[in-house]
N, C-alpha and C positions, 0 to 999 in steps of 0.2 A: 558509378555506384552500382554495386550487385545487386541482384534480383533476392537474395537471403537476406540483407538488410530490410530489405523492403516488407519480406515478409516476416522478419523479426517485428518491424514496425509494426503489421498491421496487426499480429499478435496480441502485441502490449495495447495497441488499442482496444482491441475487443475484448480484450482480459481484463484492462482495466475498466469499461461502459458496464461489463458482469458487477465489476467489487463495488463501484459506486452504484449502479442501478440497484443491485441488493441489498447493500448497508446502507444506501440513506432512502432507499421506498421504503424500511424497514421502519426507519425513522419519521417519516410523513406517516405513514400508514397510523405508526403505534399510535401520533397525536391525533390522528384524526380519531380513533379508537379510544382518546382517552387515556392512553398509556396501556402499558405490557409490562410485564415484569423482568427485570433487568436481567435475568438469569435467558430470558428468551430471547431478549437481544444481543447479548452476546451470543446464543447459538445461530441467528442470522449475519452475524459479522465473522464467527466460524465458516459457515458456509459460504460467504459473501469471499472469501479469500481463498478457501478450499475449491470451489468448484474452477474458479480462471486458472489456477494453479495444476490442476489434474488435466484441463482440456489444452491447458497449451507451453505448459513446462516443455514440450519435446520441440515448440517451436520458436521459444524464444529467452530459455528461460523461467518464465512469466514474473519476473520482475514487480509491472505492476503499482509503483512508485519510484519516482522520481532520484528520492535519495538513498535509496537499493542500489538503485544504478548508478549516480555518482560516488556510494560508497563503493560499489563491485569496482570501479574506474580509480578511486583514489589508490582503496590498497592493493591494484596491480591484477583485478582479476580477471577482468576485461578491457578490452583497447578502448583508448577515447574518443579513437574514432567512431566507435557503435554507440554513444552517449547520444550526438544530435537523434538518431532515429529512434531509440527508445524515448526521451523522453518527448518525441513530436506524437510518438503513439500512444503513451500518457496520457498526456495531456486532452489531445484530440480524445480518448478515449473519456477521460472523465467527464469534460462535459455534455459527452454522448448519450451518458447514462442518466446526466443531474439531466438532461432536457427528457428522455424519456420519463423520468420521475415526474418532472412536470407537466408533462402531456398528460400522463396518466391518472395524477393522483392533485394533480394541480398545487399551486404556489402556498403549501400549509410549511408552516413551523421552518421558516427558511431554508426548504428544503434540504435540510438536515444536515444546515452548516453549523460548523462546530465555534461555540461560543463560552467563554470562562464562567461558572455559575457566578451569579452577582459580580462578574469581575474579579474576581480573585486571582489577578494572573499571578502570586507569590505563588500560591499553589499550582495553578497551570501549567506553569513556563518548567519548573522544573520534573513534574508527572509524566509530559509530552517528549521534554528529554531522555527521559531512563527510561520509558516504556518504547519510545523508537530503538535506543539503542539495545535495547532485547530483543526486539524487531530485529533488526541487524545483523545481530548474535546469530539470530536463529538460520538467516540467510545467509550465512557465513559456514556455519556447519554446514547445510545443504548445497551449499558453492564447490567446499573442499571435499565431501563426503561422496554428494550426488545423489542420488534416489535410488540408482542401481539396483544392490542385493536387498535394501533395506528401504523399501518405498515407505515405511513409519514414519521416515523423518520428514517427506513432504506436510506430514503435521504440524514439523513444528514451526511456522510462520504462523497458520492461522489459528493456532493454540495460543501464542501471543497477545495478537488482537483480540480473540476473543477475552482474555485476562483482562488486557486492558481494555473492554467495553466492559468490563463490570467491575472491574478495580476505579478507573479513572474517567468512565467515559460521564458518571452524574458531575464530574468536575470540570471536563474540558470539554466534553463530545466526542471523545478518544481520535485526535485524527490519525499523528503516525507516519502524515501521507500529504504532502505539500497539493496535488494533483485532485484528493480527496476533498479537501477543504477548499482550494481556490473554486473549484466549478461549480458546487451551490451558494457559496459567498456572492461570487459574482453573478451570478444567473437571479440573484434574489437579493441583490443589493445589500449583503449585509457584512460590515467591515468590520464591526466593533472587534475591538482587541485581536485583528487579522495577524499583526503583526510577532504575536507572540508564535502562531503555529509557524509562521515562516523563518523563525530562528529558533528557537528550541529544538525543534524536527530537527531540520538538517546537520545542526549542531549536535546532535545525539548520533546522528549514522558519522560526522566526522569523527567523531572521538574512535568510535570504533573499527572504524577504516584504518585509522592513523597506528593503534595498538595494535591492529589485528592483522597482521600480515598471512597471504596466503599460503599455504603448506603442498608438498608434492604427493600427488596421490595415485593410485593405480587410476588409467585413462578410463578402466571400462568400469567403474566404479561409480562415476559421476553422472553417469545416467544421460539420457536425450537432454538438451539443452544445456547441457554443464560443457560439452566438452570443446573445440575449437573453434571460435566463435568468430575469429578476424575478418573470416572471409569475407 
């Protein structure tokens, strides 16, 4: 096992402990505050994807979620051999960030796991779908494109999220992000209607995998972490 793997891993880790320590302290914080206005919150769920994205796109990527990476894997744009280590740095990285939230701001508003309002997973289930797969979209153009000449586009993943934190997020909690959602669920015991983020989501990045096959692009276009990745 390469020593690039390894550091692709610990990447996604630390990339991903950034996106959930900023989008769900955002979320503790605001209830402990009382609330924030939804327009704010989505600019910390901007940021909360923007910053993992700029510090470590050149070393991994920054992926960042779970079903990026199985979609990058399904429709051919990454080996599946690099799946185990991304999403162990995922994963490890998310609850990295929900226990700092915890440490710091302690066990308020389940630590800003994402929950269907009153239940309404008719609305939920299919919100989480279309909005991943915009997710998707968007890491799909940045996949074939790269960041290269046109670093603009690295906006557009967390132009998305942030959309949907204030399109969907009073409906669902906006997760998006299987890795997102299970580390304050579970860290704060809270299961109710789990099961919708863990099939809508992924089901949204497969649809788009499946259609969206990868296109051939100039190499030096694709930017630091877009381009030969097998190694």
């Amino acid at each position: 096992m390469s020593r690039a793997r390894w550091t692709r891993a610990a990447a996604e880790a630390a990339g991903t402990a950034l996106l959930v320590g900023i989008g769900t302290g955002t979320i503790v914080e605001a209830a402990r505050l009382g609330g924030i206005p939804l327009w704010l919150m989505a600019s910390a769920w901007f940021l909360a994807v923007l910053v993992p994205i700029v510090l470590f796109i050149r070393f991994s990527g920054a992926h960042l979620n779970p079903v990026v990476t199985l979609a990058l894997a399904v429709s051919g744009r990454i080996d599946w051999r690099e799946v185990p280590f991304y999403l162990l740095g995922q994963f490890s990285g998310a609850f990295l960030g929900s226990l700092c939230v915890l440490a710091a701001l302690g066990d308020v508003h389940h630590l800003g796991a994402t929950l269907p309002t009153q239940g309404n997973i008719l609305r939920a289930f299919p919100a989480e779908l279309a909005f991943t797969a915009a997710l998707v979209a968007a890491v799909f153009v940045l996949s074939d494109l790269g960041e290269g000449r046109a670093r603009w586009r690295i906006l557009l993943p967390p132009t998305v999220v942030a959309f949907a934190t204030y399109l969907i997020g009073p409906w669902t909690g906006s997760s998006l992000n299987p890795a997102r959602t299970l580390a304050p669920a579970i860290l704060s015991g809270t299961y109710i209607d789990l099961w919708v983020y863990l099939t809508a989501v992924p089901l949204g990045a497969f649809l788009v995998a499946v259609l969206w096959r990868p296109r051939s692009v100039d190499r030096l276009d694709r930017g630091p972490g877009r381009g030969d990745i097998s190694s």
